[in-house]
N, C-alpha and C positions, 0 to 999 in steps of 0.2 A: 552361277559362280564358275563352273566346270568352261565354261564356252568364255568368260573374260580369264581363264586364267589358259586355253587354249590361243588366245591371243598374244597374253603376253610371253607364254614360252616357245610358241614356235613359230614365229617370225623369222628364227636368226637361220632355222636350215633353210627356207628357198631364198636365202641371200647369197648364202654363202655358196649353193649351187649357184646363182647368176654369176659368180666368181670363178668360176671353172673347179671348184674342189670335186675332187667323186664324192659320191654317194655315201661312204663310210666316212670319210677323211672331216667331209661337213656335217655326219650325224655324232661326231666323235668332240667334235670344236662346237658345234653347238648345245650339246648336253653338259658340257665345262663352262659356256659361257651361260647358259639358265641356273648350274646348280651356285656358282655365285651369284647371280641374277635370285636365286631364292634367297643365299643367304643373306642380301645386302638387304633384299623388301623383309626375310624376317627378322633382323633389326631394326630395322623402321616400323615394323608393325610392335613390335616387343616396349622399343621406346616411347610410340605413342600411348602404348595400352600403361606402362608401367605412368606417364606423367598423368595419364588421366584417372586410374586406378590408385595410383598412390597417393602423389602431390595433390591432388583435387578432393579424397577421401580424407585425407590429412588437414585440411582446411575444413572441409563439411566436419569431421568428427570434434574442432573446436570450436565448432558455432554452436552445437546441438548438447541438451542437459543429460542424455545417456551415457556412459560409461562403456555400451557393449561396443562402438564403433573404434574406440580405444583400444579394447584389448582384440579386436581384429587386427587393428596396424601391429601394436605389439608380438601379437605370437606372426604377423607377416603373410596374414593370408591375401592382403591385394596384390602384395610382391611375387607370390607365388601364381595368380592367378594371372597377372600382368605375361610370367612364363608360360601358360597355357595359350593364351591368344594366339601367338606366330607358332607354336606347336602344330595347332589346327590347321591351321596356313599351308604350313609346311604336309601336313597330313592329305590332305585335298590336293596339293601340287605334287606329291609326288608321282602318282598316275599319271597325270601329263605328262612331266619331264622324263621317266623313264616305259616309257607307254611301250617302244619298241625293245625294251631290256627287260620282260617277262620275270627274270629271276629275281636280278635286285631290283626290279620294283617288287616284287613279295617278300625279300628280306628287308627293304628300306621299310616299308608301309607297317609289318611287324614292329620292327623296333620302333618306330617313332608309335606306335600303337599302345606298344606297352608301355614307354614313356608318358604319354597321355593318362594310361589309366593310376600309374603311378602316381605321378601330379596329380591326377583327382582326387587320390585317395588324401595326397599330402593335405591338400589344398580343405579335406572333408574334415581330418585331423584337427586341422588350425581353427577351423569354425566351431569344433565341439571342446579343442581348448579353449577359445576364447569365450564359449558359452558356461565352460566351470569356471572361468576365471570371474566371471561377472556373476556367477548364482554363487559362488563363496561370498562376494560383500553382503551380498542382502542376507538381514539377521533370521528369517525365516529359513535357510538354507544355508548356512555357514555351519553349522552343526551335522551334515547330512553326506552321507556316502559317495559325494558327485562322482570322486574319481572315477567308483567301481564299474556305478552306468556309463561312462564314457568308452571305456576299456571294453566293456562287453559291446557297445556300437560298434568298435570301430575292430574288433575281431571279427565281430560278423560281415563287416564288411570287407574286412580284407579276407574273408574266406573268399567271398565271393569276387573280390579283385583279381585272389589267384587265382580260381576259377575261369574268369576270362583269360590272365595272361595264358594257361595254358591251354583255352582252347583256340587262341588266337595262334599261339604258337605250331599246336601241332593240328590242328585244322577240325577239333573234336567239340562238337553242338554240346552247350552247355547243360543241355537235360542229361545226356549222355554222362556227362564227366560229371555231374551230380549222382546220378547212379552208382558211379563205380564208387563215388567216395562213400556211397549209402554202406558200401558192401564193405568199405576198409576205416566201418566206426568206430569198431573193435579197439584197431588199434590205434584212429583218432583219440578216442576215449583213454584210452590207455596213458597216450604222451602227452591231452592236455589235461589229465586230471586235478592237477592240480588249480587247472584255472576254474574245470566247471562246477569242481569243490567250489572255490570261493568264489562262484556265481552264485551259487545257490544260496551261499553261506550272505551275501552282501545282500542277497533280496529279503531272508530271514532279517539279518539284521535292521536293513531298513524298515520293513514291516511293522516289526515287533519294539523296535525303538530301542534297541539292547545296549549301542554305544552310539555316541556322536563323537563327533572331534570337537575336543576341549576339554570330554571326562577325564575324570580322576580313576583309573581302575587298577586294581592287583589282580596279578594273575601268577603265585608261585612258580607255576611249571615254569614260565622260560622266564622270571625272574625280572619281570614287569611290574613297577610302581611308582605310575607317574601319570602324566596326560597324556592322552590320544591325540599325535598331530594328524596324524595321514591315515584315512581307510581307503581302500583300492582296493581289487578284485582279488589277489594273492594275499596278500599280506597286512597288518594293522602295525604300525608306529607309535610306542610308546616313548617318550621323552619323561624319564625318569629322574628320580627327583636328585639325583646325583650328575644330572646332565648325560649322563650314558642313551644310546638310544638303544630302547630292545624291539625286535620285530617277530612279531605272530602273525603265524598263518590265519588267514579271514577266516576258515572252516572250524578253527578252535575254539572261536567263540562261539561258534551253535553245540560244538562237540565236546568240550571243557566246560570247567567252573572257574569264573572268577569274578570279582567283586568290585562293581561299579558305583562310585562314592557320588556320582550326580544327586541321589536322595537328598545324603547329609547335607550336601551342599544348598540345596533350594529349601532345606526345613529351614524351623528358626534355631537350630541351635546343633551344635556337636557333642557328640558323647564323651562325657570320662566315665569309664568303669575301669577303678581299681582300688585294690584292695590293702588295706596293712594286717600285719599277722600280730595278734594279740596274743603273750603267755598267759595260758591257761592260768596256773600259778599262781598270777599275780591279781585274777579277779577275785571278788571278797564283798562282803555284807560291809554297809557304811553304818556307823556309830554316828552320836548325835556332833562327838566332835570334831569329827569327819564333814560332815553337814556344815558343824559354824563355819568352819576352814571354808568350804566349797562354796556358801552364801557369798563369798567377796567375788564369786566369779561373777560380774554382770549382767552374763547372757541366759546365767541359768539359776538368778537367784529369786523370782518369782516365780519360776517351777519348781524350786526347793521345796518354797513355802509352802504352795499349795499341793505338792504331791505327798509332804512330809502332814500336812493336818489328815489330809484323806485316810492317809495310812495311822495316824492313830486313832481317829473313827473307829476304822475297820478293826484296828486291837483292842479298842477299849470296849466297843460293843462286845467280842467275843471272850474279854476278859485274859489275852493273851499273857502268858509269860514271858516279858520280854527281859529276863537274863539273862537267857540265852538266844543269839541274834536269828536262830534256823526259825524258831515259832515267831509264827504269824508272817504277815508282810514287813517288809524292805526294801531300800531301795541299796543297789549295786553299784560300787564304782564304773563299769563297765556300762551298765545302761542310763547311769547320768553323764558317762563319758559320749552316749550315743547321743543324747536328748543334746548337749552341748554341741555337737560335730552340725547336727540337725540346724541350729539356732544360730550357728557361725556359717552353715551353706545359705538358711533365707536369708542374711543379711549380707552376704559377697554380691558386690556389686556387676562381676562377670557373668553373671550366670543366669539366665532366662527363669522365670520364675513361673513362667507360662507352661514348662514341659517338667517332665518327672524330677523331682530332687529328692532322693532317698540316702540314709544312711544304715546299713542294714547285715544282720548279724549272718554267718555264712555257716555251712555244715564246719564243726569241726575237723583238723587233722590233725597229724603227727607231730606238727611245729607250731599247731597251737587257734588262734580263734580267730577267721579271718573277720574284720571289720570294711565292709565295702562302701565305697561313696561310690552313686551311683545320679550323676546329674548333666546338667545338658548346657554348656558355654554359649552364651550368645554371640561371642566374636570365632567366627569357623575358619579365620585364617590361620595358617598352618603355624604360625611362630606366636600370633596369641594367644590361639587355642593351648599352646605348650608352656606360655609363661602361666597361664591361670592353673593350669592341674596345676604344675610346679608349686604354685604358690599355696593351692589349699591344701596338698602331701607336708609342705615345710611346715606348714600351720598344725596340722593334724600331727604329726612327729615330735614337734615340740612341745604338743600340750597335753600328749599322753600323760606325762613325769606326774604333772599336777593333779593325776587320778589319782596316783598311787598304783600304776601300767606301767606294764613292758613291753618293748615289740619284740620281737622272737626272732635272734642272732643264732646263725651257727657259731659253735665256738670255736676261736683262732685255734690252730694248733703252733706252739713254737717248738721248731725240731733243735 
């Protein structure tokens, strides 16, 4: 190549001496009429590489069932590569054309030097975006930290881009300038710590499978509750359920607490756990006319029956006094109110039947006797999941009265 491009560029000086010019005058007019002479062959060379590179990849990528030759055109790596072609060109012709100009050809051949390595780097870029762009569709990998790996590639390599641009620059063997940067990790370390934080932090999390993009996580501290759109090497992207976006450091998820609802979401069912506060007060031994009353309830008038014979069983064996309602056994407004909450959760049609359904009495307090439902919704989308509690609170609220309960109100004050 060196000997066809010694042909084409210097033909024009022993012409131009056959012309009577001196010796400078025709080294002066023919280094003006090559470096055009380059620039016109490196648009032609640029034009053919970009119709054959683009246009002709652009036709192969809609013949072909992969996606990946797509998002090469897209992020524009043949366009950019189509640039590198007459670069080279140019890079190889410059030694020619300036062979007797020593200096700028050592400033020309740098700069189009590091123009090259630049371009490569561009050109390296667009191929590892276009390689997450295509591991985000497929469902094995749509979930997955791609950003982070990408970002850690393409650091590494542009350490070592600038690494050459500066040895190319000032004339220093790249073992050398490795060295020295050996020596100035310190404060390498120092200014990227943040990134090698969340290098660290993105391999932990890949490893360990802590977040993917599409969870549902809380993270109090910086006030995250939502989905994970974006992980990358710094930082993780919440899309919060108020449309806000909040951003966490990648390192905080290995070095913080917070809470990833992917679980809930892949069981069969979501939780409600809550409670209502019963006054103390108002619970009490039931009377038989208590019972007739309470037999019209539906749900719990075959457990009347049968828990009301049991229990005189037990008093007539022992010969109880039942005058007075404290001797022997009873049954309680409050725990036929439980047995009822019980027989109206199996029978709610929201509710998985497969996982825990409890109705269950809690430590006492100050305001009285907490009664908790404690059951698992089989619809875990966020606005079902909330009309169903809704619905079994409004149910459970309303049918205290009918114990002969109260839920436990602080009292208004009017000033």
């Amino acid at each position: 190549m060196h000997k066809l491009l010694e042909k084409i560029f210097n033909f024009l000086y022993p012409i131009f001496r056959d012309w009577g010019m001196s010796r400078n005058f025709a080294s002066y007019t023919s280094l003006i009429f090559n470096i055009a002479i380059l620039i016109a062959l490196a648009y032609v060379i640029y034009y053919v590489a970009k119709f054959i590179l683009v246009t002709l990849t652009a036709v192969f990528a809609q013949r072909t069932k992969t996606k990946f030759d797509d998002y090469l055109i897209q992020n524009k790596t043949t366009r950019y590569t189509a640039y590198l072609i007459p670069f080279f060109f140019i890079y190889k012709a410059v030694p020619v054309i300036l062979d007797k100009y020593e200096y700028w050809e050592s400033m020309f051949g740098k700069i189009v030097g590091i123009y090259i390595v630049l371009l490569g780097l561009w050109i390296v870029r667009t191929i590892f975006n276009s390689l997450r762009d295509y591991l985000k569709q497929k469902p094995e990998y749509s979930d997955k930290p791609i950003d982070s790996f990408v970002q850690v590639i393409m650091i590494v390599l542009w350490i070592f881009g600038v690494a050459m641009i500066i040895s190319t620059l000032f004339g220093i063997k790249q073992g050398e300038l490795l060295a020295i940067l050996g020596t100035l990790s310190a404060i390498i370390i120092l200014i990227f710590r943040d990134t090698i934080l969340g290098f660290v932090s993105s391999v932990q999390v890949a490893i360990n499978d802590m977040v993917r993009i599409g969870d549902w996580i809380t993270m109090d501290k910086f006030g995250a509750d939502g989905d994970v759109i974006e992980i990358n090497l710094t930082t993780v992207k919440v899309r919060n359920f108020d449309n806000t976006i909040t951003t966490i450091p990648t390192y905080a998820l290995s070095s913080d607490s917070f809470q990833n609802w992917r679980g809930m979401q892949k069981s069969e069912g979501r939780r409600i756990k809550r409670h209502v506060l019963i006054k103390s007060s108002t619970i009490r031994f039931l009377n038989d006319e208590d019972l007739l009353q309470l037999r019209k309830v539906q749900l719990i008038t075959s457990y009347i029956d049968s828990r009301q014979a049991e229990i005189d069983r037990y008093n007539d064996l022992r010969g109880v006094d039942k005058t007075l309602s404290l001797n022997g056994r009873n049954m309680t407004n409050l725990g036929l109110f439980r047995k009822y909450i019980m027989q109206y959760l199996n029978d709610h049609p929201g509710l998985n039947k497969n996982m825990h359904i409890m109705c269950r009495q809690l430590q006492s307090t100050a305001h009285g006797v907490p009664l908790e439902i404690y059951v698992f919704s089989s619809d875990k989308r966020w606005a079902n999941y909330e009309y169903i509690m809704s619905d079994i609170f409004d149910h459970v609220m309303a049918s205290v009265r009918y114990f002969d309960l109260e839920i436990f109100e602080l009292p208004s004050t009017i000033g």
